[in-house]
N, C-alpha and C positions, 0 to 999 in steps of 0.2 A: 152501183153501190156495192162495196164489199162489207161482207157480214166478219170475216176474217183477215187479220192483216199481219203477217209475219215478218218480224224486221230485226235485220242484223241477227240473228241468231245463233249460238254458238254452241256445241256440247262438249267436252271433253269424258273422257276416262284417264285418267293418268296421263299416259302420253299420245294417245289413241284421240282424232281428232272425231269426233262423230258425225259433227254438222260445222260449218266452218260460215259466219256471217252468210246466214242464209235468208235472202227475203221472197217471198212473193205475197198473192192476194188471192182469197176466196169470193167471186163475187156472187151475189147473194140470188140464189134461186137456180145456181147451177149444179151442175155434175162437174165438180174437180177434179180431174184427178192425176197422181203425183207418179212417176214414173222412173227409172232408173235401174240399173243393173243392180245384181243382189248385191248389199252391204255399201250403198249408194248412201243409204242412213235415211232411209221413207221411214220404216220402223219404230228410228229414234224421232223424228219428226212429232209422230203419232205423239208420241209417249209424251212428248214436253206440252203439245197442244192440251192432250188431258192429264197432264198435272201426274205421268207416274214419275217422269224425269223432271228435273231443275236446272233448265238453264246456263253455263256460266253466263253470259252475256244476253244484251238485244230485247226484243218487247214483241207481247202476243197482243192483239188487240181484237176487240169479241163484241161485237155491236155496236160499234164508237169508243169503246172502253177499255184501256188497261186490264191486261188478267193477270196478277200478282200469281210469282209464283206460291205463295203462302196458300194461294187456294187450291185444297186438295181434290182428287177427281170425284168424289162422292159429290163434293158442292159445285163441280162442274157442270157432272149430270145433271144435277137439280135445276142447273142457269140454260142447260139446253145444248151441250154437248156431250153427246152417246156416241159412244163407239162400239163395233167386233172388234176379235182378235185374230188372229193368223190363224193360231190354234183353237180351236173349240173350247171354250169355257162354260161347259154348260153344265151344272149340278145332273148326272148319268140316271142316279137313282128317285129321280124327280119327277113325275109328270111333263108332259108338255106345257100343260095349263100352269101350269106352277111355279115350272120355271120363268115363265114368259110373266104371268104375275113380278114376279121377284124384281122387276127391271123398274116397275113403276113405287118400288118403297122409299124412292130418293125423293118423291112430293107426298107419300103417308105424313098425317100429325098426327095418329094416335100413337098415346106414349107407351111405354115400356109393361107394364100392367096391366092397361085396359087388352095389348094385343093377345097377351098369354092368356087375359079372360076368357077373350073372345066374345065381348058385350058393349050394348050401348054405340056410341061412335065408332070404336073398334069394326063390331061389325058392319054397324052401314057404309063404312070406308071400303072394306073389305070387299060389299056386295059391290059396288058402285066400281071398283076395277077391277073385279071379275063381269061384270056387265060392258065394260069399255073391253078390255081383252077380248073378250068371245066375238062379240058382235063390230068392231072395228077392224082387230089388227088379224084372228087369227081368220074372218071371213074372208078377208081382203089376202092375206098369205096362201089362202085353199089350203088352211092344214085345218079344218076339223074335224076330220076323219081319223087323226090323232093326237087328237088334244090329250085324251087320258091315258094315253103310252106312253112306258117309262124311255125317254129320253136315249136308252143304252139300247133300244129295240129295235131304230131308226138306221135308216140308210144314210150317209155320211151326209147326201145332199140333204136333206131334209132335215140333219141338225143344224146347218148353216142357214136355212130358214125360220130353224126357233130362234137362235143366236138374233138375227136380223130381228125376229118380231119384238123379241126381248130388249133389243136397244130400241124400238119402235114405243115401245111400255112407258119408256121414260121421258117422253112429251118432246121429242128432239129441234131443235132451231138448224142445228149442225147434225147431220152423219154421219160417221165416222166408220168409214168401210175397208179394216185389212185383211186385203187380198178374199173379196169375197167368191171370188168362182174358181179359187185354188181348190184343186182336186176332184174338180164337178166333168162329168161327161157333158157333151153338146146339149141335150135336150136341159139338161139342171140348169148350166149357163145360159139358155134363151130365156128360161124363166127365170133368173136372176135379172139379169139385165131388164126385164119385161117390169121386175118388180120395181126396181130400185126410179128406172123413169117414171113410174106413176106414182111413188114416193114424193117424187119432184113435181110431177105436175098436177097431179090429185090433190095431195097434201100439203105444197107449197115447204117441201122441208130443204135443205141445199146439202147437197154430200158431198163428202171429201173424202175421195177412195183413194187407196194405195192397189194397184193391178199389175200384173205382167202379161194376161192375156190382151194383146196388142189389135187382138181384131176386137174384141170388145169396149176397150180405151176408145179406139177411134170410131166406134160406132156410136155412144152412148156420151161419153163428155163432151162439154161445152169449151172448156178450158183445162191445158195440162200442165204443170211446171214438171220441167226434168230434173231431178238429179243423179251427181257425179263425184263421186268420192265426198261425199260432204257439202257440195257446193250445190247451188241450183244454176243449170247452164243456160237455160232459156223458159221461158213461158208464153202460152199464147191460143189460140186455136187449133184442134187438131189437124187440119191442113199442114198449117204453118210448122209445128214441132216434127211432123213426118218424115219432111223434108230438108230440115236444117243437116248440114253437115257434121254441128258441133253434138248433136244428138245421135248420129248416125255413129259416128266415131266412136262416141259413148257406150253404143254397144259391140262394137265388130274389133275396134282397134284402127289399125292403118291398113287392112286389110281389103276386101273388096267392096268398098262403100255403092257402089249403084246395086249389086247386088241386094245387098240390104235394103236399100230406099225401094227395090221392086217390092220386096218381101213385105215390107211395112203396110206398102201402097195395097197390095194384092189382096193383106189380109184385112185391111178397112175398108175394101170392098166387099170383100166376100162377106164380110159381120152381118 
C-alpha cells in the first residue's frame, strides 16, 4: 500500500522546466528514497509535496486522498507531513529544547492569549510537550546532554539531529528527509542512518529522503525513484536501480558506464 502517490506532476518557472510529468509511489512503512544528479529537481519535488511550491499540473495523493494545492505546508504538517531542509533551519539563539519544542505547535489548541499568559490550558499543553520531547524524541536522538545549548554552540552534525528531532515534534505519518547526511563525517552518517531505520521500524513512520551519499541510499532504502533533468527514469529496489543503464548514464554521461556500475556496487557494499 502507498501512503504517497505522485502523478503526472509538472513545475515550471517561466521557461525552466522543473519537474516534467513526474509520477512515482511512496509505499508505506519504507525508506524512500529519490535520487539524481544535482538540479535533477528532488528539491523541487520536496517543495510541491509540502505545499511551498504549486504545481502547474498532475495530483499528490496522501493516505487515499487528494492533497489540494490550496493546503498550505503548516496544514500539511498538521496531517503528518514534516520535513528538513538542505540547509539548517534551526532558530541559532534558541535552546535545543526549544527549538525541538517549536515543531510540535502545528497540533497546539491553545489560543493566542492564553499562550502569552502562560495559564490554565496553555500551560498543561505546554507541560505535556515538553514531557513528550524530553522523554521520547530527545531520549531516543542521545541529545540530552544538550538539550539546554544554544543551538549556534553545536557541531554541524548535531544540528541536523535537532533539525531531525524537530520534524519528529510534529507527530509525522511521512518524513521528509533533504539530504540528511550532507556534510556529516562517517561516524555522524552511521548515526544517521542508525536513526532514521529505527524511526521506521520503532515508530512505524515512512520516510522520503532526497541523498546523494549512494553508499547510504543503497544501504538503508527499501525503494528508490531516480530522477533526470525533471523526469523520473526509473523506480524500484535498490538492486535493481544500481544497475539500470538509464540511471548509470544519469550520472557519468556516455562515458565509462561499468566503471560507475563498480562504484555504485562497491559503495552498497561497503555501507
Amino acid at each position: 500500500m502507498s501512503i504517497l502517490e505522485i502523478s503526472n506532476l509538472s513545475l515550471s518557472f517561466g521557461g525552466v522546466k522543473a519537474l516534467q510529468d513526474v509520477s512515482f509511489r511512496v509505499p508505506e512503512n519504507t525508506v524512500t528514497t529519490i535520487i539524481g544528479p544535482n538540479g535533477a529537481g528532488k528539491t523541487s519535488l520536496f517543495n510541491c509535496i509540502s505545499g511551498f511550491y504549486k504545481p502547474q499540473q498532475g495530483t499528490i495523493h496522501y493516505q487515499g486522498q487528494p492533497l489540494p494545492g490550496s493546503i498550505k505546508p503548516p496544514k500539511r504538517a498538521a496531517m503528518g507531513l514534516a520535513r528538513t531542509f538542505q540547509n539548517i533551519a534551526l532558530f541559532r539563539g534558541m535552546t535545543v529544547l526549544d527549538n525541538i519544542k517549536l515543531g510540535a505547535h502545528v497540533h497546539m489548541k491553545s489560543g493566542l492569549l492564553s499562550a502569552l499568559a502562560y495559564f490554565g490550558p496553555a500551560r498543561r499543553e505546554e507541560m505535556a510537550v515538553r514531557k513528550d520531547v524530553e522523554e521520547r524524541i530527545i531520549d531516543f536522538l542521545e541529545i540530552d546532554h544538550i538539550r539546554r545549548q544554544p543551538v549556534a554552540s553545536l557541531s554541524y552534525g548535531l544540528q541536523k539531529r535537532v533539525e531531525l528531532a524537530r520534524a519528529l515534534a510534529m507527530q509525522p505519518k511521512v518524513l521528509m528527509l533533504d539530504e540528511p547526511v550532507a556534510g556529516m563525517n562517517r561516524e555522524e552518517k552511521e548515526d544517521m542512518a542508525r536513526f532514521i531505520l529505527d524511526i521506521r521500524e520503532e515508530w512505524g513512520v515512512t520516510v522520503l529522503m532526497v541523498e546523494h551519499d549512494m553508499g547510504m541510499v543503497m544501504d538503508i532504502s527499501d525503494h528508490i525513484a531516480v530522477l533526470n533533468f525533471g523526469q523520473v527514469i526509473t523506480e524500484g529496489l535498490p538492486a535493481e536501480v544500481q544497475n539500470n543503464p538509464e540511471v548509470i548514464k544519469a550520472y557519468l554521461g556516455n562515458s565509462d558506464i561499468e566503471s560507475l556500475r563498480k562504484k555504485l556496487n562497491a559503495e552498497g557494499e561497503a555501507a
